[in-house]
C-alpha positions in Angstrom: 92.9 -120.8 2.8 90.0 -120.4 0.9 86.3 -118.9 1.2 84.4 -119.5 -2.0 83.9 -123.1 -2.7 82.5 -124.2 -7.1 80.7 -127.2 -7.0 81.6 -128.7 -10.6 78.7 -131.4 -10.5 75.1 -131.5 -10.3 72.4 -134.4 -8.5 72.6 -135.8 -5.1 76.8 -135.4 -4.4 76.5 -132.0 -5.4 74.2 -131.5 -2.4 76.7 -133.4 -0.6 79.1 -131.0 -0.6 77.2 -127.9 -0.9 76.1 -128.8 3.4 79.7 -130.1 3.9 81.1 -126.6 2.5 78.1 -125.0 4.9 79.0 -126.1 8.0 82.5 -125.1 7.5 81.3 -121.4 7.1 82.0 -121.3 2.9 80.4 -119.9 0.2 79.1 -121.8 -2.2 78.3 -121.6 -5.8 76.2 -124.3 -8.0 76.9 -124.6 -12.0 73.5 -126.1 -14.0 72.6 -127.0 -17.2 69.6 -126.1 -19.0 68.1 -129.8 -17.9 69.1 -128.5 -13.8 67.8 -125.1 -13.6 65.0 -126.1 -11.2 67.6 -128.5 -9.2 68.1 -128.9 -5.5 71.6 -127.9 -5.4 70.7 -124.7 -7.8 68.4 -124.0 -4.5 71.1 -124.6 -1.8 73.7 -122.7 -3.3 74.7 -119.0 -2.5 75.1 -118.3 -6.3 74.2 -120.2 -9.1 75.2 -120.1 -13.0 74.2 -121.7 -16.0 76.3 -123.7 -18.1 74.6 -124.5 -21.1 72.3 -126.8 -22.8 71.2 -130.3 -21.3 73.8 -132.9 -22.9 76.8 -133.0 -20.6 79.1 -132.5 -23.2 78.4 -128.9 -23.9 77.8 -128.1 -19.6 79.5 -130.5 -17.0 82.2 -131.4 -19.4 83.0 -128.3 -20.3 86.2 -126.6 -18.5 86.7 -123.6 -20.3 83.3 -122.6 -18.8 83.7 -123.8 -15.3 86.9 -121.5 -15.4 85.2 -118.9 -16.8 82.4 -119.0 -14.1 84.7 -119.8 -11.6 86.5 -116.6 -12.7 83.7 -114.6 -12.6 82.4 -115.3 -9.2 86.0 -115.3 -7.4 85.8 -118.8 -6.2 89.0 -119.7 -4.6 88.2 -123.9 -4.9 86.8 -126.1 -7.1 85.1 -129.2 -5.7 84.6 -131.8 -8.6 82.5 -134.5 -6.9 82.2 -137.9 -8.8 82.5 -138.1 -12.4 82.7 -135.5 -15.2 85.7 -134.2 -14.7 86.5 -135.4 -11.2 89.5 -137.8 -12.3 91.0 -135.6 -15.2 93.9 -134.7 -15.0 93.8 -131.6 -17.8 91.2 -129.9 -15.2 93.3 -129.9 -12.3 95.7 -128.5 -14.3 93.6 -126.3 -15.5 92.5 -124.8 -11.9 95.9 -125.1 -10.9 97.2 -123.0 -13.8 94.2 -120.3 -13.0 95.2 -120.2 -9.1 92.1 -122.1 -8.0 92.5 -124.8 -5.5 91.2 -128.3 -7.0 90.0 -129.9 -3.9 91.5 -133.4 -5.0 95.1 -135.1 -5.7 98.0 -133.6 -7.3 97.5 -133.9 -11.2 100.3 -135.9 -11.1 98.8 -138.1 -9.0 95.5 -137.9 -11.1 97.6 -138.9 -14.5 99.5 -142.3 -12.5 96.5 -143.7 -10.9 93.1 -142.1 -12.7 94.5 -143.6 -15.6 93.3 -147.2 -15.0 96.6 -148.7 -17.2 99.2 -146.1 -15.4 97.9 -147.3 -12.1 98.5 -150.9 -12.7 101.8 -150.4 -14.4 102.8 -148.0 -11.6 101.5 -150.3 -8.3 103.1 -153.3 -10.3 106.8 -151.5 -10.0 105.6 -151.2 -6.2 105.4 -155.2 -6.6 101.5 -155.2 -5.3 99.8 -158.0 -7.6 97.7 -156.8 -10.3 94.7 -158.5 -11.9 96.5 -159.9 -15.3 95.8 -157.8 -18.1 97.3 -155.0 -20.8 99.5 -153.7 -18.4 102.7 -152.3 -19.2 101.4 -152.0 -23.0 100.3 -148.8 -23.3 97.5 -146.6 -25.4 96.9 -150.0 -28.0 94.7 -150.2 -30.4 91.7 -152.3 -31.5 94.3 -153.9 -33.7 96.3 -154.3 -30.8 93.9 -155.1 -28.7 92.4 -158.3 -30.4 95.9 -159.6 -31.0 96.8 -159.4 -27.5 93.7 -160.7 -26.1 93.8 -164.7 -26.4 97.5 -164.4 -24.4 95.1 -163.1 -21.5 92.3 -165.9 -21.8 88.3 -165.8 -22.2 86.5 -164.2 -20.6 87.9 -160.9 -19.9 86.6 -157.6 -19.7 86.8 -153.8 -21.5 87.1 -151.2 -19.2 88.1 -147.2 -19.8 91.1 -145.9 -18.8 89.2 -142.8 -17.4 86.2 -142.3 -14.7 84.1 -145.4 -13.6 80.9 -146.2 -12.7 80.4 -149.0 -15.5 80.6 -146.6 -18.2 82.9 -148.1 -20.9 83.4 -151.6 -19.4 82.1 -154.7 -21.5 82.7 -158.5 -20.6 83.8 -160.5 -23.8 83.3 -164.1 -23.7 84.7 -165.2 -27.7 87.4 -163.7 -29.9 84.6 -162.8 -32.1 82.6 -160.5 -29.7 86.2 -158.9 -29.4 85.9 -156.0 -31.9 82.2 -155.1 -31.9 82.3 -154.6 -28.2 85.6 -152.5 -27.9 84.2 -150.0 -30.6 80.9 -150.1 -28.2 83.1 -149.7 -25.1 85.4 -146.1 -26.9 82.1 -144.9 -28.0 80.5 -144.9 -23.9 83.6 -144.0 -22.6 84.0 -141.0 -25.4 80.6 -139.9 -24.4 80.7 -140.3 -20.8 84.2 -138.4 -19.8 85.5 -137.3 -23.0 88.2 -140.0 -23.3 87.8 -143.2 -25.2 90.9 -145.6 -24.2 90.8 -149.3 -23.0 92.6 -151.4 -21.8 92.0 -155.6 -21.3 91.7 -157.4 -17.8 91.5 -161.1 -17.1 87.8 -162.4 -15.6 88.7 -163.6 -12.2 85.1 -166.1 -11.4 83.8 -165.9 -8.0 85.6 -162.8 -6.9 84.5 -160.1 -4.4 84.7 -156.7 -4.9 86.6 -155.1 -1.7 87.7 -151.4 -1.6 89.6 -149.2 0.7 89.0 -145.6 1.6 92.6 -143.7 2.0 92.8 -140.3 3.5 96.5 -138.5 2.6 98.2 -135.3 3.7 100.4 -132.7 1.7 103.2 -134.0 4.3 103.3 -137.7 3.3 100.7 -139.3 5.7 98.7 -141.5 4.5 95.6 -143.7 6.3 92.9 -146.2 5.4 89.0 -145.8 7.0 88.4 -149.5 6.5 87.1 -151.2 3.6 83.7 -151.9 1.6 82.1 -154.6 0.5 80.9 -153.6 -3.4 80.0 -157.2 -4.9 76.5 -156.9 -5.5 76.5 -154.9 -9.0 74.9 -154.8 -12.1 76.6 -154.5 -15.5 79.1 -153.2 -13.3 77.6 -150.7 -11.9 77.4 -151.1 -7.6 74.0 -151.4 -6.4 74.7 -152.1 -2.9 77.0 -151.5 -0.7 78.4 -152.3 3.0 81.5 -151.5 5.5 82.8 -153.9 6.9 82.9 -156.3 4.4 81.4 -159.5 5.4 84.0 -161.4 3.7 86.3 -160.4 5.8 84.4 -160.5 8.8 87.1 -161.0 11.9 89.9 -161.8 9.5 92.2 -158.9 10.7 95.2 -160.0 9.5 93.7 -159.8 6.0 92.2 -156.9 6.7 95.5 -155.5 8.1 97.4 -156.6 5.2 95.1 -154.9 2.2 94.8 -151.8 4.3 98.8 -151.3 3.9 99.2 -152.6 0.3 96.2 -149.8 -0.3 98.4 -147.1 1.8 101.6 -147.8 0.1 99.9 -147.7 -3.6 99.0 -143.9 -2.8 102.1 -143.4 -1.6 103.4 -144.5 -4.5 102.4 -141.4 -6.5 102.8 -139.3 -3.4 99.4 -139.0 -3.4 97.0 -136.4 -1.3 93.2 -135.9 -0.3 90.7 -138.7 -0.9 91.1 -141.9 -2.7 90.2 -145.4 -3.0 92.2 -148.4 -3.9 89.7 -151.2 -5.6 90.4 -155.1 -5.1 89.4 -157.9 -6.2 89.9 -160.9 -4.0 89.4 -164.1 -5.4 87.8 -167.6 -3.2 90.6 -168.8 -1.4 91.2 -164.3 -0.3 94.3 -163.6 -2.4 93.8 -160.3 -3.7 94.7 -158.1 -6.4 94.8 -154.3 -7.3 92.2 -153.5 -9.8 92.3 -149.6 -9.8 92.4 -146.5 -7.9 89.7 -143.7 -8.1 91.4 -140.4 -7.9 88.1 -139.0 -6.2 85.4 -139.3 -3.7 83.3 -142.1 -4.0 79.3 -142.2 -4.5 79.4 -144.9 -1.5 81.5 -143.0 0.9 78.7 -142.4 3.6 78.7 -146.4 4.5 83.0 -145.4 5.5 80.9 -142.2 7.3 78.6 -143.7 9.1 80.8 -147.0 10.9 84.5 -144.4 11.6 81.9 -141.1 12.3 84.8 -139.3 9.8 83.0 -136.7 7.4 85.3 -137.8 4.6 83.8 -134.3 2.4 84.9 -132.1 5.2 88.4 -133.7 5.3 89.0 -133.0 1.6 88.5 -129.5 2.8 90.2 -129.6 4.9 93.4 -131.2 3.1 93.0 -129.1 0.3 93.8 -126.2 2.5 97.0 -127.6 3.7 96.5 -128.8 6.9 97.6 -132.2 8.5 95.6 -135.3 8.8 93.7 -135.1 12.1 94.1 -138.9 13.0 96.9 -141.7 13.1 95.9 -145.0 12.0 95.7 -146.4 15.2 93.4 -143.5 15.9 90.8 -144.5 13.3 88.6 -146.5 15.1 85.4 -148.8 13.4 81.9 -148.8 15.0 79.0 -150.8 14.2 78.2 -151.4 10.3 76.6 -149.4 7.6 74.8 -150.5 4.4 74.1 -148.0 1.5 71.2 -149.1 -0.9 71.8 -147.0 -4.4 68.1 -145.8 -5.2 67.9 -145.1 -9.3 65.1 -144.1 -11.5 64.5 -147.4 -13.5 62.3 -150.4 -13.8 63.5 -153.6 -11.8 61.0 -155.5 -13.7 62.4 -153.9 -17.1 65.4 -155.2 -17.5 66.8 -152.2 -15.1 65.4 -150.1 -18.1 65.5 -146.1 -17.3 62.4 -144.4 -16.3 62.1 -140.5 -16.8 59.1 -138.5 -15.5 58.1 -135.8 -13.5 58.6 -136.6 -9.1 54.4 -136.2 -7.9 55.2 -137.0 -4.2 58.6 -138.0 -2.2 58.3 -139.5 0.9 61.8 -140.1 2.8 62.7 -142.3 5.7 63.7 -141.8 9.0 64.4 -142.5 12.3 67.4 -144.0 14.2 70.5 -145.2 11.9 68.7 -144.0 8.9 70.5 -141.3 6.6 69.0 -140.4 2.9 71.8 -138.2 0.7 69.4 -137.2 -2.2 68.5 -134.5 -4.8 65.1 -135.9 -5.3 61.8 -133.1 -4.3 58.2 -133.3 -5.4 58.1 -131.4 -8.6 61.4 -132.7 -9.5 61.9 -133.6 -13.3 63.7 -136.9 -13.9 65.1 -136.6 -18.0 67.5 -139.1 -19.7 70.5 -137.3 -20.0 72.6 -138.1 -16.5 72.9 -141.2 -14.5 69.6 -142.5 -13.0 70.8 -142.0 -9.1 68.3 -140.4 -7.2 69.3 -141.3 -3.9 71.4 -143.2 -1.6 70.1 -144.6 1.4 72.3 -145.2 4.4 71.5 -147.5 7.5 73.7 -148.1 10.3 73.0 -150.8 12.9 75.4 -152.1 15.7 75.7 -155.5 13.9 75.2 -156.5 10.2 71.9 -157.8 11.1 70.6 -154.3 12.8 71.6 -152.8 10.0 69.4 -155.1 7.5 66.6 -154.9 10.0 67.0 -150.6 9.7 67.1 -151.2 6.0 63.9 -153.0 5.1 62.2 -150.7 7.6 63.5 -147.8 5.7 63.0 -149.1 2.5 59.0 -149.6 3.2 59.0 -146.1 4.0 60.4 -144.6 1.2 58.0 -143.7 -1.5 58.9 -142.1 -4.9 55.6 -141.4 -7.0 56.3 -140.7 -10.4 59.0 -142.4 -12.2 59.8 -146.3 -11.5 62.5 -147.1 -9.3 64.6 -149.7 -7.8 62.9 -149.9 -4.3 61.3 -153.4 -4.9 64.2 -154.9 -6.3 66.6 -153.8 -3.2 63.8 -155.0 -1.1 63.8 -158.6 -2.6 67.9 -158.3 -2.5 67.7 -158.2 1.3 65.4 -160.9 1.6 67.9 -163.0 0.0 69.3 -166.2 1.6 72.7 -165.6 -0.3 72.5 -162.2 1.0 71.6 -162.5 4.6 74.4 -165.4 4.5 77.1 -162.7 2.9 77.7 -165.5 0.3 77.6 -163.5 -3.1 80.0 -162.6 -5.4 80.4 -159.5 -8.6 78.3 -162.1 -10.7 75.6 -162.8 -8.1 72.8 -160.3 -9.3 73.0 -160.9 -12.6 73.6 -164.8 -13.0 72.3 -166.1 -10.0 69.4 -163.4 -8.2 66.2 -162.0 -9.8 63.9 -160.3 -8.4 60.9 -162.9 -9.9 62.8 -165.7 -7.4 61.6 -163.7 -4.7 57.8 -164.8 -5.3 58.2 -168.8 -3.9 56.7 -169.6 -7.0 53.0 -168.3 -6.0 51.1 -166.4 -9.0 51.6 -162.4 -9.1 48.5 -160.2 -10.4 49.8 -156.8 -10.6 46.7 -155.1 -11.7 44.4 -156.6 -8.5 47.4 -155.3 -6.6 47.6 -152.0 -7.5 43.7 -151.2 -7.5 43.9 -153.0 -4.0 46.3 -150.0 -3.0 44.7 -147.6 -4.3 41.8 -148.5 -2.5 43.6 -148.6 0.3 45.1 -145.7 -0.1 41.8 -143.8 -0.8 40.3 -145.4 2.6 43.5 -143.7 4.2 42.6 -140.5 3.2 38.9 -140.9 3.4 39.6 -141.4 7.3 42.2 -138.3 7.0 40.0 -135.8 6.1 36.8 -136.3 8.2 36.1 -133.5 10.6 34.7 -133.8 13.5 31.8 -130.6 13.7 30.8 -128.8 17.3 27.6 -130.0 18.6 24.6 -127.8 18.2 24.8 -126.6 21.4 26.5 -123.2 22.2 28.7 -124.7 25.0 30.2 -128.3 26.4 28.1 -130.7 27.9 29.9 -130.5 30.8 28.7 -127.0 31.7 25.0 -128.0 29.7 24.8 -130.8 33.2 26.3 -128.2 35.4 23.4 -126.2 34.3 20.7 -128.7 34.1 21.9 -130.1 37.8 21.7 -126.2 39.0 18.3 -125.9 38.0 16.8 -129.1 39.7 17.9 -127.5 42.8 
């Protein structure tokens, strides 16, 4: 049992957790760097220390100091969020060693499967397929590397052994792009969570990216909440995502089928709290493992919103000891979800990030509409984390309720400031392809811009914007009139009553 919860992360998750840890009657304590002092989760928390200068080597990747503060402030649990330090396995030793509750797996758990080459070699002895690759090989080096890598086949891809979220994953089309790219690939995985192995996998064309959320229990049970559709990405970052996946639509055989390969792959490690098992599944729906994220995932509220399971609160709860509070056959799928990812950068850029200072935030809502966000007017947006600013969630009964609650959304969402991904999400869900569900991982960037969207007519962006403005200043022209009291000292209704009094 615990009563002090360390949030070891910072943005719009850290908020996440900070109300999750609320409503469960905990105390909670933020950690900032020098960049973060003015940030929204500094503001929710009950205490809140600083870590040290902006870069998140010398603040969110630093343990020693997280311990330290930790320490000092008697937290009892450390909640690591996504990223940083969320899948390594040193810092749950670490809290474990201190007598701190890490509110995630078992480091064991954390070294077979948050090591992207353990997992496969570990879910391969479980004989579920893998995507072919450098399994089985190892820590190799480049040396290594470039000699294995035309037994694979062109294309493949670079990805880190450690974290996620596109950091440290290149696609290599020729022998001769081999080298440059895997130095490119240590360095951004170095930088990004402190770990610079690689490891090759095969390119499978046309795949979709499927996931399952897994809930598991100090006592061996283990559950899926259903899976999520993740194809539509961006140098392999997710941009948008959905549950169900409309890939697999009514297919619950396959559906059934993934859900227990995912179940028995965390059981394979004896693994507890939250997790997801990654697929890929190629055209004709044979899939293969591709990883497991030893963590909470940034599109978890889309799994939230279609079971009505607060995933946060249950690895909490786990963490604590208890039992899981559902069967499988008690998990029970409602409706759909989509989650647009909403990042500070310019669609019309190259996807180029945009830093600045937040003038005015305007946020959506209404029915089936949640925004998870650390974004406030006054915020300062700098270049030294990941561009997310918000996630916004819509939930419809069907997959087209939920598009309709999206677009509406989107259109009301305004971030004035910094650039920002709005439009592009907003041409993504006009899509044919889209609307159809017939996309794949390579979908935004080889076959979807969001110039395709214009039908060919010509685009003046300058007569647009001095159009809104003037609309805009009409707006508030209309806003602020005021409507004066008449010259006379009472209403006209009593001025008649007089007047009709006196003609008497």
């Amino acid at each position: 049992m615990f009563k002090k919860v360390l949030i070891a992360n910072r943005g719009e998750i850290a908020v996440r957790i900070l109300r999750a840890c609320r409503e469960l009657g905990l105390q909670t304590v933020a950690v900032f760097s020098e960049a973060d002092r003015q940030a929204l989760h500094v503001r929710y928390a009950n205490e809140a220390y600083r870590l040290g200068p902006a870069p998140a080597r010398e603040s969110y990747l630093r343990m020693d100091r997280l311990l330290d503060i930790a320490r000092r402030c008697e937290a009892d649990a450390i909640h690591p969020g996504y990223g940083f330090l969320a899948e390594r396995e040193d810092f749950a030793h670490a809290c474990q060693a201190a007598g701190i509750t890490f509110i995630g797996p078992r480091p064991s758990a954390i070294a077979a499967m948050g090591d992207k080459m353990a997992a496969r070699n570990t879910v391969s002895r479980a004989g579920i397929p893998v995507v072919p690759g450098t399994e089985g090989e190892g820590d190799l080096s480049d040396e290594a590397l470039i000699a294995i890598a035309p037994q694979i086949g062109f294309p493949l891809l670079i990805k880190a052994t450690s974290g996620g979220g596109g950091k440290g994953m290149r696609i290599v089309e020729s022998q001769e792009d081999l080298p440059g790219l895997l130095h490119a690939a240590r360095r951004e995985a170095e930088a990004a969570f402190g770990d610079g192995k690689v490891y090759l996998e095969k390119v499978i064309h046309a795949a979709r990216h499927i996931e399952f959320q897994i809930l598991a229990d100090a006592e061996g049970n283990v559950i899926h909440l259903g899976e999520r559709e993740c194809s539509l990405q961006r140098r392999h970052q997710k941009l948008l995502e959905e549950s169900p996946s409309p890939f697999i639509g009514g297919n619950e055989e396959l559906r059934r089928r993934m859900g227990e390969v995912a179940c028995r792959a965390a059981a394979s490690v004896n693994y507890l709290n939250a997790g997801t098992i990654e697929f890929l599944v190629d055209h004709d729906r044979n899939f293969f493992f591709l990883e497991m994220n030893t963590r909470l995932q940034v599109e978890h509220p889309v799994t939230e919103m279609a079971t009505g399971i607060d995933i946060v609160k249950e690895q909490i709860r786990l963490a604590r000891g208890r039992r899981l509070r559902y069967t499988q056959a008690e998990v029970g799928f409602n409706g759909w979800a989509i989650e647009c990812r909403i990042n500070a950068e310019d669609p019309y850029n190259n996807f180029m990030p945009s830093v600045g200072v937040l003038s005015n935030v305007l946020m959506p809502t209404g029915p089936g509409v949640r925004v998870d966000t650390c974004a406030y007017p006054g915020m300062e947006v700098t270049p030294y984390y990941d561009s997310l600013l918000s996630k916004l969630i819509t939930w419809g009964e069907s997959r087209a309720e939920a598009i309709l609650r999206m677009r509406r959304a989107l259109e009301e969402y305004h971030l004035i400031g910094v650039k920002n991904n709005i439009p592009f999400h907003q041409a993504l869900l006009d899509s044919h392809r889209f609307l159809a569900g017939s996309f794949d991982t390579r979908f935004v960037e080889d076959r979807f811009s969001i110039d395709d969207t214009q039908d060919g007519r010509e685009v003046h962006p300058e007569v647009a914007a001095i159009l809104a403005t003037l609309v805009a200043h009409h707006q508030t022209q209309l806003s602020a009139q005021i409507v004066q009291r008449g010259q006379r000292d009472t209403s006209n209704w009593k001025w008649i009553g007089r007047w009709e009094r006196m003609q008497r």
